[in-house]
C-alpha positions in Angstrom: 86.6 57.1 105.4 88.4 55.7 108.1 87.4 52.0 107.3 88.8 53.1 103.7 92.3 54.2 105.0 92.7 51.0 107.2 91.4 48.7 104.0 94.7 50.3 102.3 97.1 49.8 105.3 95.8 46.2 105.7 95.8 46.1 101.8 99.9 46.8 102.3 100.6 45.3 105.2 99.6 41.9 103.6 101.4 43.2 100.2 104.9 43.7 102.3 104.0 40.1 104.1 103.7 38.4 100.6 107.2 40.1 99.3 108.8 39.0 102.4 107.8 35.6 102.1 108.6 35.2 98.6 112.0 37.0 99.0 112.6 34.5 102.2 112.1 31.5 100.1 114.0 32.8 97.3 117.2 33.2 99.5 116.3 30.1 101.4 116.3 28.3 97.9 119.4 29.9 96.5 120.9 29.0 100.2 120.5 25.5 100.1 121.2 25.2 95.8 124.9 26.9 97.3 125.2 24.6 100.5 124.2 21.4 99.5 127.5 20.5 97.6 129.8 21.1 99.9 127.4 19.6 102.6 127.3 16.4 100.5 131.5 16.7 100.6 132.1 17.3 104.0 129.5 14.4 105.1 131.0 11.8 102.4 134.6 12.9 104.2 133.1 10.8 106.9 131.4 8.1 105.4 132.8 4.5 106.1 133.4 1.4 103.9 129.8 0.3 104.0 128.2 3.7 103.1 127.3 4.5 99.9 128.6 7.5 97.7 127.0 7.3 95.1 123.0 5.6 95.3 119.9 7.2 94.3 118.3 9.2 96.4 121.6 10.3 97.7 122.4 9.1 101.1 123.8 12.2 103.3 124.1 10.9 106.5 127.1 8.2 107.3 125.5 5.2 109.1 129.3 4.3 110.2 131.0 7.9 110.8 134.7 7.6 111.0 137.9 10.1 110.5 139.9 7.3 109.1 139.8 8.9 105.6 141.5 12.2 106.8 143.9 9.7 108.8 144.8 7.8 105.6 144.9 10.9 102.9 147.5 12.9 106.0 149.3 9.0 106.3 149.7 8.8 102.1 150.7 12.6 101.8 152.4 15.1 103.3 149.2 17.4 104.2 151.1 19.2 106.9 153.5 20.2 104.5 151.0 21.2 102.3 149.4 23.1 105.3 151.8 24.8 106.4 153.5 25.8 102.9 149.6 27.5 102.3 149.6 29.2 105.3 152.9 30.9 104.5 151.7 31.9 101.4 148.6 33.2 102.4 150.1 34.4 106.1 152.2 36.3 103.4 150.7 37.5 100.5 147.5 39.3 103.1 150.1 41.3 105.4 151.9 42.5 102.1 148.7 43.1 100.0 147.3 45.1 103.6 150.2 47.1 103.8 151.3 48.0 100.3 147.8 48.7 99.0 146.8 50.6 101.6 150.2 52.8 101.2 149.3 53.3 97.3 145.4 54.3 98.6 146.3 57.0 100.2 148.3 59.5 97.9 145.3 58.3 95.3 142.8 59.1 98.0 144.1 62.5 100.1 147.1 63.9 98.0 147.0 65.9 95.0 149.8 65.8 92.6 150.6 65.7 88.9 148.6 62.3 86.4 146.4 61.5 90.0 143.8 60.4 88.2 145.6 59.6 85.0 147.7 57.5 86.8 144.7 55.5 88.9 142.6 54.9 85.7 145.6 53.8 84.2 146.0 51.2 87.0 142.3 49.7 87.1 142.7 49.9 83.4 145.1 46.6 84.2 142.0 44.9 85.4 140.7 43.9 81.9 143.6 42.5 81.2 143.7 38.0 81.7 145.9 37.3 84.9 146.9 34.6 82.8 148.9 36.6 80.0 150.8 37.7 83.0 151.8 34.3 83.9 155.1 33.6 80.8 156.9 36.7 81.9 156.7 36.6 85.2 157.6 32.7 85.3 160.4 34.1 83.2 161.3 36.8 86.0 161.0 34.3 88.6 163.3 31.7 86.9 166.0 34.2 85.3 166.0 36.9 87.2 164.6 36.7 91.0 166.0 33.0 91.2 162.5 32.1 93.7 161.9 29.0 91.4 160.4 26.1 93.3 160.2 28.7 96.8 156.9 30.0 98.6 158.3 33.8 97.8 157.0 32.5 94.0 153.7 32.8 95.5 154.0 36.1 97.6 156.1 38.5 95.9 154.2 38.2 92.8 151.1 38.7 94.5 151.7 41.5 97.2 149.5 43.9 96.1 146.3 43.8 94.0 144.8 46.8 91.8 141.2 46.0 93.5 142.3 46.1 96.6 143.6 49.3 95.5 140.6 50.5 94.2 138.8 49.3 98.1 140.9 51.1 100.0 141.2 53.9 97.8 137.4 54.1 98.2 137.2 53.9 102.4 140.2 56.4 102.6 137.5 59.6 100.8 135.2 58.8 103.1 137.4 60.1 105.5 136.5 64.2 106.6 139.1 66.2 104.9 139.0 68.5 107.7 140.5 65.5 110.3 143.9 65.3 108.0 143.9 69.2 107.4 143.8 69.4 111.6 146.4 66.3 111.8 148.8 68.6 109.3 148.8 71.7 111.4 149.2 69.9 114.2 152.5 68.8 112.4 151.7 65.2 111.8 153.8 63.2 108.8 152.2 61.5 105.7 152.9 58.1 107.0 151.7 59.3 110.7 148.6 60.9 108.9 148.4 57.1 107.2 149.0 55.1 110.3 147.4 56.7 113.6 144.3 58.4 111.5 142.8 56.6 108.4 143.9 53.0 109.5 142.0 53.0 112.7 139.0 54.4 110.8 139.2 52.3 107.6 139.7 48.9 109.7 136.9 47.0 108.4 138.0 48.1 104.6 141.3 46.7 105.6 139.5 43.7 107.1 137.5 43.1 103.9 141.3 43.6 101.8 142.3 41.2 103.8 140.1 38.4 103.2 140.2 39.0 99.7 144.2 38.5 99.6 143.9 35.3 102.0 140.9 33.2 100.1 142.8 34.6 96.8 146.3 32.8 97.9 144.8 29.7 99.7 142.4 28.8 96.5 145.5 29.8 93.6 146.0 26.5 91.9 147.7 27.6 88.3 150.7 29.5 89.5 151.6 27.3 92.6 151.0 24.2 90.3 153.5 25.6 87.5 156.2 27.5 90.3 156.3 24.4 93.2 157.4 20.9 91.5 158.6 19.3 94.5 155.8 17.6 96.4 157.0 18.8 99.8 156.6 22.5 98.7 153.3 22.2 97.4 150.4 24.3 99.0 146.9 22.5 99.6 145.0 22.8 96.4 148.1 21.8 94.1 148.0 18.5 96.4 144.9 18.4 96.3 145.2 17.6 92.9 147.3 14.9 93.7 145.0 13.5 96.0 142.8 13.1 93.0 145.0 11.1 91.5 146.1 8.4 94.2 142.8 8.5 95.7 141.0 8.0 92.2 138.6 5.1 93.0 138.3 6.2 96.6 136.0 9.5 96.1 135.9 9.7 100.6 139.8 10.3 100.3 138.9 13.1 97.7 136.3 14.0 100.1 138.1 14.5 102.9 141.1 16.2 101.4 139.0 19.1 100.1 137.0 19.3 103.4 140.5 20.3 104.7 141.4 22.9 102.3 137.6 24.3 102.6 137.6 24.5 106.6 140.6 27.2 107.0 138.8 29.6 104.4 135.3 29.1 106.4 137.1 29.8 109.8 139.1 33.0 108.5 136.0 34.6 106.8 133.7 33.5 109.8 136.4 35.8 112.4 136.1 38.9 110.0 132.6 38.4 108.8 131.2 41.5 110.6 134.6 43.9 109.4 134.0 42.4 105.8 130.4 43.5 105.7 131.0 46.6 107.3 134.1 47.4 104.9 132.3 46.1 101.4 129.5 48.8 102.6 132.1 51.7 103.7 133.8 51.2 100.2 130.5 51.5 98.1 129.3 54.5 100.1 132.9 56.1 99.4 
């Protein structure tokens, strides 16, 4: 009987090792499928005259590693324009979408009034809708009516809160006890101090995860920057990006190195708040 029972154990134990090491693979597959092209970017962002880009099989490694390609593409363009015009926006459109969706959370989350849930559904029911649809009127708005034409508020304003992020925060904020705002209310707290000193200390890796939605949203935008920024100067990266594809046309390291840039920033940011962005996607899903 005993020899039975440890048959079995050993029986699982060596089914669980099997399904580990298959599942292992699999992500270690899928990892290297998603890696590889941007690996084969970044490395060609430092490959010299006498490297090949293009040869079969593919050669990764630079045999003459320079950083005169980011030198020429910042020397041709201005990149710290371009730089500095993205981090504005982004800079901009996070703190906004932070605070303002986190405001319209709340009453959705802890108050009760009149349409609550009418109004909510009513609001994700905007999420089917094409952001593109969107794009005529409000280039309309922008030109006749806010006057932010060829400005970096055409790329925050627009974009300073998001019905998702909404929906996130919305989420984190019922996980919160009941019983801590019902205390916080007799003890003669405010709305907004209920808001501020209680649920955004507890929902901060919810408002981390917000957060790095908004920035990677407004550092990747292409369409709206491209058709609300004409002059080269205001441009943010990816729209000169674009125009690095152009002047650097039959010099793909150029290319390279320009969307090595615009990638690095992005890896950095999400790398800082990995742990808060993980922590909040799980707080929202339980909420």
């Amino acid at each position: 009987m005993a020899s039975t029972q440890t048959t079995k154990k050993s029986t699982r134990e060596t089914r669980r090792l099997l399904e580990s090491v298959l599942w292992y693979a699999l992500l270690i597959f899928v990892s290297l499928v998603t890696i590889f092209p941007f690996l084969w970017i970044f490395l060609t962002a430092f490959k010299g005259p006498t490297d090949a880009v293009y040869s079969t099989p593919p050669q990764l490694i630079p045999h003459d590693p320079t950083f005169a390609n980011f030198i020429r593409v910042w020397q041709q363009l201005p990149v710290d324009n371009f730089f500095l015009n993205s981090i504005i926006a982004a800079v901009g459109t996070t703190g906004l979408n932070v605070l303002f969706t986190s405001l319209a959370a709340y009453p959705f989350a802890k108050m009760n009034f009149p349409g609550r849930e009418v109004i909510f559904y009513l609001l994700l029911a905007t999420l089917i809708v094409p952001v593109q649809l969107t794009y005529i009127p409000s280039f309309v708005l922008a030109v006749r009516v806010f006057h932010y034409y060829d400005s970096i508020r055409a790329l925050i304003l627009p974009n300073m809160a998001s019905v998702f992020n909404i929906f996130l925060l919305r989420q984190a904020f019922k996980s919160v006890p009941n019983d801590l705002i019902d205390a916080a209310r007799m003890d003669g707290a405010s709305e907004l101090g209920i808001w501020w000193n209680i649920l955004l200390p507890v929902v901060r890796p919810s408002l981390a995860t917000v957060a790095i939605f908004a920035f990677v949203g407004s550092w990747n935008d292409f369409l709206w920057p491209s058709l609300m920024l004409p002059t080269m100067e205001n441009k943010t990266l990816p729209v000169g990006l674009a125009a690095l594809q152009g002047m650097f046309s039959s010099d793909f390291r150029g290319t390279a190195a320009g969307v090595t840039m615009t990638v690095i920033p992005i890896m950095l940011f999400f790398i800082a708040l990995q742990r808060q962005f993980i922590r909040g996607l799980t707080g929202a899903v339980k909420g």
